[in-house]
C-alpha positions in Angstrom: 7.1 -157.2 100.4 8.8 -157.4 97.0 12.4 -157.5 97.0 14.7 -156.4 93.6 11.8 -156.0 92.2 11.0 -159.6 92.7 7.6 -160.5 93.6 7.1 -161.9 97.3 5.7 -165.4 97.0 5.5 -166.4 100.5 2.5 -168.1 101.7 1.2 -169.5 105.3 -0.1 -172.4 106.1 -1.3 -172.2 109.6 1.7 -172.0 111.6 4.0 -173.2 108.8 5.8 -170.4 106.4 6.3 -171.6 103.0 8.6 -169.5 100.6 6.4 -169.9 97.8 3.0 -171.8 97.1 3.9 -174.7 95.3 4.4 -178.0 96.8 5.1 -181.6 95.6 2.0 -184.1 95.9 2.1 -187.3 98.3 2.8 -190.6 96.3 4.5 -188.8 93.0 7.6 -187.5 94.4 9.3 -190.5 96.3 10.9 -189.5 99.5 12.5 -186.3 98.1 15.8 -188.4 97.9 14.7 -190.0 94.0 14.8 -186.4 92.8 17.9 -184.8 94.4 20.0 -184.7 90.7 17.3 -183.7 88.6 15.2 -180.9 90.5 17.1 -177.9 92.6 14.7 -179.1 95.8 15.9 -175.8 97.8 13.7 -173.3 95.2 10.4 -175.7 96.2 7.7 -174.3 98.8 7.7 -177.8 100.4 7.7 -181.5 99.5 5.4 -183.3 101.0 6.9 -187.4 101.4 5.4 -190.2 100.2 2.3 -191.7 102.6 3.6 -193.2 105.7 1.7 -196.0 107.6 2.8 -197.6 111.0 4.2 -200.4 109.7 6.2 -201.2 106.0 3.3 -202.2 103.1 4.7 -203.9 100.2 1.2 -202.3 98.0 -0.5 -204.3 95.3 0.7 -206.7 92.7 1.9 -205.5 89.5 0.2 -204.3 86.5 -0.7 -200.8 88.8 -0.1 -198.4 86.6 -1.4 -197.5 83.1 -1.5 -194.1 81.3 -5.1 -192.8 80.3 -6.1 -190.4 78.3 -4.8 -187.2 79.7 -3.9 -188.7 82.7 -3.0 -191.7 85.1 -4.1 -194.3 86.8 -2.6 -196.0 89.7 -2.9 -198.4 92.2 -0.1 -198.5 94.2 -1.6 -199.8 97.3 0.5 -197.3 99.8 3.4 -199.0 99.3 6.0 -197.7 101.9 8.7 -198.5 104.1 7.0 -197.6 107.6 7.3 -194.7 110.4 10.4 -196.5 111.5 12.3 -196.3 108.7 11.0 -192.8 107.7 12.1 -191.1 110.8 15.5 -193.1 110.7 16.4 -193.0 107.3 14.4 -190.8 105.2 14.3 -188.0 107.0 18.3 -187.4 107.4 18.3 -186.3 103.6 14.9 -184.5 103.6 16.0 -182.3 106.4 19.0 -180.9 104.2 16.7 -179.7 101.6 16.0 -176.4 103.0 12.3 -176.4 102.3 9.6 -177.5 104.4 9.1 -181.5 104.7 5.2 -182.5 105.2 4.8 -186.1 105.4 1.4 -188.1 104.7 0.5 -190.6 107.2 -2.2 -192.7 106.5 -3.7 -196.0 108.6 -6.5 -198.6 109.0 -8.0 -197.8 112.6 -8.4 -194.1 114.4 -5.8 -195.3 116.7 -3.7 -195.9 114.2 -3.2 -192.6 112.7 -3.2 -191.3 116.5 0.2 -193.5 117.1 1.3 -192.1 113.5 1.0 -188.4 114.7 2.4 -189.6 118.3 5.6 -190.8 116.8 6.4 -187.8 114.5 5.6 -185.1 116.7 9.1 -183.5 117.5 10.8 -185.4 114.6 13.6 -183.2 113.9 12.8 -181.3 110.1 9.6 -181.8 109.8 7.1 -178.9 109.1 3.7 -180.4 108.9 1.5 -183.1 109.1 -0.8 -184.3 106.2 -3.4 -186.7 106.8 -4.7 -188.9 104.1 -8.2 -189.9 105.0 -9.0 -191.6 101.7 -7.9 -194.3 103.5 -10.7 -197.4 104.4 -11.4 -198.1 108.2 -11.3 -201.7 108.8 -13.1 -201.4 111.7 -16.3 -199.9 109.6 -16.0 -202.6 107.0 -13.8 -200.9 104.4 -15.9 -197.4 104.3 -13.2 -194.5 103.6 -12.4 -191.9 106.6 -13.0 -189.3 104.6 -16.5 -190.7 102.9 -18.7 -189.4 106.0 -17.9 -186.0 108.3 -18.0 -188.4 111.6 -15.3 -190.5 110.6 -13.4 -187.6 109.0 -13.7 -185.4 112.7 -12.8 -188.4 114.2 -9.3 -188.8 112.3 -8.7 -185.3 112.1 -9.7 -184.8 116.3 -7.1 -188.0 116.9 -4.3 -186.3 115.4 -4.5 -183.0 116.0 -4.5 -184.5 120.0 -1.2 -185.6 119.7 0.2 -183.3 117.8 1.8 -179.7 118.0 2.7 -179.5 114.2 0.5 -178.1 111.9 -2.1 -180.7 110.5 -3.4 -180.6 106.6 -6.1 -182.9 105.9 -6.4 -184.6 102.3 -9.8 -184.7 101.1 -11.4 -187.3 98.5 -13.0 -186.4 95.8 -15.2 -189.0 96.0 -17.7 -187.8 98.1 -21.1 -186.2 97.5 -20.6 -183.1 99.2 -16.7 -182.4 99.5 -17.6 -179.3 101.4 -19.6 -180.9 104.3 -16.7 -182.9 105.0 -14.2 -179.8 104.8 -16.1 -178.3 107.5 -15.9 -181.1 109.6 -12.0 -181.2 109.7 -11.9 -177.3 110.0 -14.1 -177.9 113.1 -12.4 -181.0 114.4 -8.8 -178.5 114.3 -7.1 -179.0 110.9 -4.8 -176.1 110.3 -5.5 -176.5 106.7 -6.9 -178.9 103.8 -5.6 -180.4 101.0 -7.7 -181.4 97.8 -8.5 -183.3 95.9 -6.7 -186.6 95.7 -7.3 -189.3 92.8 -10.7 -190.1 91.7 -11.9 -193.7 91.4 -11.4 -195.0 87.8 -10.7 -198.0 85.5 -8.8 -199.3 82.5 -10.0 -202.3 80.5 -8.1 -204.1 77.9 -10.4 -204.8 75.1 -8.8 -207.6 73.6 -7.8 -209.5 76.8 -11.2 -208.9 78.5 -9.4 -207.9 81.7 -9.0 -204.8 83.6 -5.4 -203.2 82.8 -5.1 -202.9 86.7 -4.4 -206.1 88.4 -6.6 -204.2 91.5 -9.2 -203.5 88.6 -9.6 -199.7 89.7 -7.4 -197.0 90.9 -7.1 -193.5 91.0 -7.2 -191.1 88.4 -4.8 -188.2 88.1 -3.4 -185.6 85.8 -4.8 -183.0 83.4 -8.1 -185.0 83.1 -9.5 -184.5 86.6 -8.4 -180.7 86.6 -11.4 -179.1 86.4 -13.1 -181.3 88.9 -10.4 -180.5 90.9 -10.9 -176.2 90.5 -14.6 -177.1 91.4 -14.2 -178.2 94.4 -11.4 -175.7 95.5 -13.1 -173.6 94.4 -16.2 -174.8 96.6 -13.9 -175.7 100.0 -12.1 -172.5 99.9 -15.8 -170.4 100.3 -16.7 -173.3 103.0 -13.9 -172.9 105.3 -11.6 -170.0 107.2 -8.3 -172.5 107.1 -5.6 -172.4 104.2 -6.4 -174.7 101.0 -4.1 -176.4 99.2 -5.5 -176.9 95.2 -4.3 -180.2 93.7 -5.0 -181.8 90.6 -3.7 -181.8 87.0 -1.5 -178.6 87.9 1.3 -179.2 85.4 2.1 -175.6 84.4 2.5 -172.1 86.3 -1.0 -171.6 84.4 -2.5 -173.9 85.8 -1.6 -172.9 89.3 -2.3 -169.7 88.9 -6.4 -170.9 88.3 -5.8 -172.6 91.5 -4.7 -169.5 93.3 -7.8 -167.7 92.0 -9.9 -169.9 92.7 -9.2 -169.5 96.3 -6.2 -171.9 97.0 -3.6 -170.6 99.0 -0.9 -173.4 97.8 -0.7 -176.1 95.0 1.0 -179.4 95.0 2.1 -181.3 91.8 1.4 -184.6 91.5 1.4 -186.5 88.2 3.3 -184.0 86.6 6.4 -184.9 88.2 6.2 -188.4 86.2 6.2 -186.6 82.9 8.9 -183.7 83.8 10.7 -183.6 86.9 11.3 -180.6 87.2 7.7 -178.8 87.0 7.6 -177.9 90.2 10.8 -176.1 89.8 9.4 -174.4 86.4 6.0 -173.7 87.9 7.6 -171.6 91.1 9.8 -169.6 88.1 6.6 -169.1 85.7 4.2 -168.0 88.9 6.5 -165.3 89.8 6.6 -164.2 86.1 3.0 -163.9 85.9 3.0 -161.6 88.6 5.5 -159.4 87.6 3.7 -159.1 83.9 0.6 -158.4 86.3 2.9 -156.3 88.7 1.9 -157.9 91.2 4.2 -157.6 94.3 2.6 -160.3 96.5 1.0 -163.5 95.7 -1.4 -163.2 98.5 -2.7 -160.4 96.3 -3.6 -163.1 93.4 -5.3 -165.6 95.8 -9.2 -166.1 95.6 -9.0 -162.7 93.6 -11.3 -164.9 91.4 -14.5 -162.3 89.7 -17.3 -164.3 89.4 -20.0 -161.6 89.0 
């Protein structure tokens, strides 16, 4: 229900309440902590923490960034400080934010993201569970969790086991059919998905002869992979019964609002946040602009409201 006059820009994520729809993306908003001075962290529907493994990863050698045209690519390597630390050190400041705290765990094995989920179950301030299965499975010779619906039920069934927070599952893009997969979590007992995370890319120097990336490829965000991105929202969110959450090259309240149509029920921002801090921020004041000028009084009334025919 509006209040003043205000629209009402609450949103659910299966069991977990946001106050508005827009979020902060895994890997482009540090620990929370890195923006406290520059973004009023209280007005955001959630931040979601930087991915989290089992133990500290240092990621890859440096170059592993470079700009692109209309976007970024990076190959950070997961670079993190561990569930350890996380619980210890990051969490004390992220739990004062007043908003809700998702954290990304990601791992190598099934068992590993089963320990993950084990560990921060009960963690004090923390809302929700996202699971990044973009991740390779050593055990299966490098072949990404989320590249085949087994692998991604089995990931998805191992967390959700030992778990009684909410559990979002990040989906890659680089698949053949993203909806197949989306299925497969919503049947294996995500609460929600995420999507899309980066898409597989590369830089080259023309005059060194070398990839600008010291991996050679990484993933590609920002504006440019935007309307892959509405795609396959677009696609999951007429798959699936769960909560979607759009990402991808949202970088203005416009640009979340084509998310919202599309069918999403929440956006995060991602590379954005490199560019201006305080997007996020800006995005949650322009969304409930646009639906005053539409008088509007809910957002729920704006989401999938897409007309096709």
């Amino acid at each position: 229900m509006a209040v003043d006059n205000k629209p009402d820009l609450r949103v659910r994520i299966g069991g977990l309440e946001l106050q508005n729809p827009v979020m902060t993306a895994s890997g482009t908003f540090g620990y929370g902590e890195e923006f406290g001075d520059l973004v009023n962290l209280h007005c955001l529907g959630g931040i979601v923490a930087k991915g989290i493994s089992l133990k500290p990863r240092p990621g890859n050698p440096p170059p592993r960034v470079v700009e692109t045209a209309c976007g970024m690519l990076n190959a950070i390597g997961l670079e993190n400080v561990g569930v350890a630390r996380f619980i210890n050190e990051k969490m004390a400041f992220l739990r004062q934010t007043g908003t809700a705290v998702v954290v990304n765990i990601l791992g190598d094995t099934v068992d590993d993201y089963s320990e993950l989920a084990t560990r921060l179950n009960g963690v004090e301030g923390l809302a929700a569970i996202e699971v990044n299965i973009s991740c390779p499975n050593v055990r299966k010779g490098g072949v990404a969790f989320g590249s085949q619906p087994k692998m991604a039920r089995a990931v998805t069934a191992a967390v959700r086991k030992q778990t009684s927070l909410p559990v979002i599952v990040k989906l890659s893009p680089n698949v053949t059919d993203i909806t197949e997969i989306a299925r497969a979590v919503e049947d294996s007992g995500a609460d929600a998905v995420s999507l899309i995370n980066t898409l597989l890319g590369m830089a080259i120097d023309s005059k060194a002869r070398r990839p600008r990336l010291a991996n050679i490829v990484g993933g590609l965000s920002g504006p440019a992979i935007k309307p892959v991105a509405l795609r396959m929202v677009w696609q999951v969110a007429n798959a699936v019964r769960i909560p979607v959450i759009g990402i991808g090259g949202i970088t203005t309240a416009e640009d979340a609002v084509e998310f919202l149509l599309a069918g999403a029920t929440a956006v995060q921002v991602g590379t954005a946040n490199f560019v201006n801090p305080r997007a996020a921020e800006e995005i949650v004041t322009g969304l409930a602009d646009y639906l005053q000028e539409q008088k509007m009084e809910s957002v729920l009334d704006l989401i999938g409201s897409l007309q096709t025919a």
